[in-house]
C-alpha positions in Angstrom: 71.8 6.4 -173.5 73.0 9.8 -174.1 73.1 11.3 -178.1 76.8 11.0 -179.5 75.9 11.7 -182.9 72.8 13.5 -184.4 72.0 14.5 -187.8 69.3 16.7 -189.5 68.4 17.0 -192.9 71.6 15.7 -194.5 71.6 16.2 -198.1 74.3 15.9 -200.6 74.4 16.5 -204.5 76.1 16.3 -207.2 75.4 18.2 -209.9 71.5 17.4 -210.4 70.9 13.9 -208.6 70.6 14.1 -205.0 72.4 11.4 -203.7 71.3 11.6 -200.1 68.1 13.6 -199.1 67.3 15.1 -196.4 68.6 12.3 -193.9 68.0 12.0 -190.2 70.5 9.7 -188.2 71.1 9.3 -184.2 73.5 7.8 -182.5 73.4 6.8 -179.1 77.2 7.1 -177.0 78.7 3.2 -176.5 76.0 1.7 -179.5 76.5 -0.5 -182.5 74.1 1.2 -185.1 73.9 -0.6 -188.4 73.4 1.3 -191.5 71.9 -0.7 -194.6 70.0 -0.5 -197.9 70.4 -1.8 -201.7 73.2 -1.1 -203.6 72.8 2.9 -204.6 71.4 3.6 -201.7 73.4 6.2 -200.4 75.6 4.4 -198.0 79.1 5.2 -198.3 77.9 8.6 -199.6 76.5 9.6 -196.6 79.4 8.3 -194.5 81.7 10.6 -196.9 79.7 13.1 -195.7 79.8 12.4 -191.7 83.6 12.2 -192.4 84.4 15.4 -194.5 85.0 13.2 -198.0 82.7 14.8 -199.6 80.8 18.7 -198.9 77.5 18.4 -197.7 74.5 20.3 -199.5 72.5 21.1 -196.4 71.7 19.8 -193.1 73.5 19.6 -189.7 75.9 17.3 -188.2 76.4 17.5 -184.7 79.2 15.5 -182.7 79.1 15.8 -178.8 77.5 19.3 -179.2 80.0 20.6 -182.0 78.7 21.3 -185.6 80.9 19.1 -188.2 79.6 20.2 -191.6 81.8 22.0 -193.6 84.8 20.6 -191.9 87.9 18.9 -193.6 88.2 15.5 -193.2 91.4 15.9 -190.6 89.2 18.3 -188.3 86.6 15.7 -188.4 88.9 13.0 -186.8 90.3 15.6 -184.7 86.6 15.8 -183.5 86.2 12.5 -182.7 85.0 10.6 -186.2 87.1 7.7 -187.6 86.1 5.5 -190.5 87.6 2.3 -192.6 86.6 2.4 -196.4 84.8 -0.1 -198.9 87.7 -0.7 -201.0 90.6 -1.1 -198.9 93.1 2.0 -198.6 96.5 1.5 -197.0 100.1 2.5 -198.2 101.6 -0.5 -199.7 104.9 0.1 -199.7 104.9 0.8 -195.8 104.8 -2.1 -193.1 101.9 -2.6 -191.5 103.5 -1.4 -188.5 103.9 2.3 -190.2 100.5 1.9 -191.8 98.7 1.8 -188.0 101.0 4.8 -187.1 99.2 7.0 -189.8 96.1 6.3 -187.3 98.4 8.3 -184.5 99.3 11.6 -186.7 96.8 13.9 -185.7 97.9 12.8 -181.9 101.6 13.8 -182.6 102.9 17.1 -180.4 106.9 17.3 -181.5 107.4 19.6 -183.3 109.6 20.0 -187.0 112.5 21.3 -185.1 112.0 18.4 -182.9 112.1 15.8 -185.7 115.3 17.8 -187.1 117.3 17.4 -183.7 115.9 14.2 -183.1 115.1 15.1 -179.6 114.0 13.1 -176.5 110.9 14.4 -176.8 110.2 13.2 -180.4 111.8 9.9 -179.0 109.9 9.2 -176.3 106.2 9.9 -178.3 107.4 8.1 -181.4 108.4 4.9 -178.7 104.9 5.6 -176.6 102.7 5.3 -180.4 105.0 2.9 -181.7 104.2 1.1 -178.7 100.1 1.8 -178.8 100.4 0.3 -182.2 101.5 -3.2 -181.0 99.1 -3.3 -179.1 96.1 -2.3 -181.5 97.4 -5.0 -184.2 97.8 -7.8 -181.3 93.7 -6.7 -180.6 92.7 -7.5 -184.4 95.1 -10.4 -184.5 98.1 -9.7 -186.9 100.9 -8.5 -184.5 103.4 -10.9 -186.0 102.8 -9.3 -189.6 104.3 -5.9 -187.7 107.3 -5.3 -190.1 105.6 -7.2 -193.0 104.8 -4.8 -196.3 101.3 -4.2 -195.9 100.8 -4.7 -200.1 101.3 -8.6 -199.3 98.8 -9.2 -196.5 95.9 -11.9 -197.2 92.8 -9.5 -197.9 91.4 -10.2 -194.3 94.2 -9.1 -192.9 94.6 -5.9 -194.7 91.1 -5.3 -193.5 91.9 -5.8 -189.5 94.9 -3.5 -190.4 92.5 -0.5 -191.1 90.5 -1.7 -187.9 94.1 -1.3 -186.2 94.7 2.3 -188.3 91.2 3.8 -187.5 91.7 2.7 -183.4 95.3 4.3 -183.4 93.3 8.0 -183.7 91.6 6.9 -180.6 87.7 7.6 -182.2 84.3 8.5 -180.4 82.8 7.4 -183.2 84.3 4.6 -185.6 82.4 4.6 -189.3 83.1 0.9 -190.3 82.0 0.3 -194.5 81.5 -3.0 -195.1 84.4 -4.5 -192.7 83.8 -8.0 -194.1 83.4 -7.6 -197.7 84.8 -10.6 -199.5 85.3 -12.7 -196.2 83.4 -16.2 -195.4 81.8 -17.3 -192.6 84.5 -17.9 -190.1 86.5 -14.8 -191.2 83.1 -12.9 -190.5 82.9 -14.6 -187.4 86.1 -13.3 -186.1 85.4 -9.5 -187.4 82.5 -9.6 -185.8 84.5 -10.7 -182.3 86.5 -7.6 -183.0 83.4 -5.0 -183.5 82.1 -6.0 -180.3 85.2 -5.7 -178.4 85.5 -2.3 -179.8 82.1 -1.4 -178.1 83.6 -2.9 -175.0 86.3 -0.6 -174.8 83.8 2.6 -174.8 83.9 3.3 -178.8 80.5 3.8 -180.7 79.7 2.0 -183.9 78.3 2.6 -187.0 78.5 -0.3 -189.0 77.6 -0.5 -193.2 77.3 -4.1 -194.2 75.2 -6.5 -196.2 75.0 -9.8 -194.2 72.0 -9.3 -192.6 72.6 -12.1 -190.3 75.7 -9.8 -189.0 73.1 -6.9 -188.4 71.0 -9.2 -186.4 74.2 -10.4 -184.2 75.7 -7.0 -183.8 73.2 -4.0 -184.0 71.0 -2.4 -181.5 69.5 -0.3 -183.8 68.8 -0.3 -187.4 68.4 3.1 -190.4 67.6 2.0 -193.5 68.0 4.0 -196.6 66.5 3.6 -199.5 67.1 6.2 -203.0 69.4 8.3 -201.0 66.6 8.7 -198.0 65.4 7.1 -194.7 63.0 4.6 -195.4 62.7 3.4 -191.5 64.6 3.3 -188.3 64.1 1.6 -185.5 65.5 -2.0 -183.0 66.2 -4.7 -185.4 63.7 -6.6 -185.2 61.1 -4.3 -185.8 63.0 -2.6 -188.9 63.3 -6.6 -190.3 59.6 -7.0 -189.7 58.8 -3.7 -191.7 57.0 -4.3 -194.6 58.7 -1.5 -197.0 62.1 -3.0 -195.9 61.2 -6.0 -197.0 60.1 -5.4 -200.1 62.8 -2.7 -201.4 66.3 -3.8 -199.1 65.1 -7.7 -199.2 62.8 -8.1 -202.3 58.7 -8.3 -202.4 59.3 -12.2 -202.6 60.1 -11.9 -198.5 
């Protein structure tokens, strides 16, 4: 498979602790790669990083040949790089209907003096997303909640909504942190449905998540950190076989 991603030597600190050291991370185009270690690993900082939330200290980030680093978060997802978050961010007092249109911004061409008139050019884009965002919430199952307030959603819902927002920007790349946090089995189940149909449709995973019965189901490969650092990478079932995994993600007792 052909490199989407590639990273070399990411490191990001704050202040004096190094939260992620010197990190090394491939991507392949059209792969679910799983990202995982203890809590305080360095997960969600290093995504913060790959998505402009937070300023790298050194190393390279390279996205279908264009350098990232240093990039605001909005030229990031111009590039191509889309995420979800751990803690659930959408704009409660907007319907989920206007919450996946936020996923469409960066796609918008009318201009202000479009939007001012109110021309048939702003009307015919706002009908075409309007439209795309239909059909992103039928994918992750909760068209019928279109003109609900997305503040009274079940939680599983308000996570398929970000899935919704995050496909609406149309990613190379979609960053997903922890998408089924808080869900049981079947809800898992049905997220997990969702991820892979997302690979169908062309779009490369990274996936952050903690079930490591989901790993097994969904990733081809595996990167584990460990202290803010790559302990190993590799196919799943040789990183699950590695002893040092075992013993610092899992516990010596495996």
């Amino acid at each position: 498979m052909m490199e989407l991603l590639k990273v070399e030597g990411l490191t990001v600190r704050f202040g004096g602790l190094v939260a992620v050291k010197s990190v090394n991370l491939s991507i392949a185009t059209g792969s679910i790669q799983a990202l995982i270690g203890p809590n305080g690993a360095g997960k969600s900082t290093l995504v913060n990083a790959l998505t402009g939330m937070v300023r790298p200290s050194g190393g390279t980030i390279i996205l279908k040949g264009q350098a990232l680093q240093g990039l605001r978060p909005h030229q990031i997802a111009a590039a191509g790089i889309c995420r979800t978050f751990q803690n659930i961010r959408l704009f409660g007092g907007m319907t989920v209907l206007e919450n996946a249109l936020v996923g469409a911004h960066r796609h918008f061409k009318s201009s202000l003096l479009d939007l001012v008139f109110q021309s048939s050019r702003m009307k015919n884009e706002e009908a075409k997303w309007v439209s795309a965002a239909a059909e992103e919430l039928e994918f992750v199952g909760i068209a019928r909640h279109r003109d609900t307030l997305a503040s009274t959603l079940p939680y599983g819902h308000q996570r398929r909504l970000e899935i919704a927002r995050a496909l609406l920007s149309k990613p190379d790349l979609l960053l997903l942190d922890e998408p089924m946090a808080g869900m049981n089995s079947a809800e898992k189940d049905q997220i997990g449905k969702i991820i892979k149909l997302i690979q169908q449709r062309g779009i490369t995973i990274l996936l952050i998540e903690h079930d490591m019965q989901i790993i097994r189901e969904l990733s081809e490969r595996v990167t584990v950190l460990h202290h803010g650092e790559t302990l190993t990478e590799g196919t799943v079932q040789d990183v699950f076989n590695h002893v040092a995994v075992k013993e610092a993600y899992l516990g010596r007792a495996a």
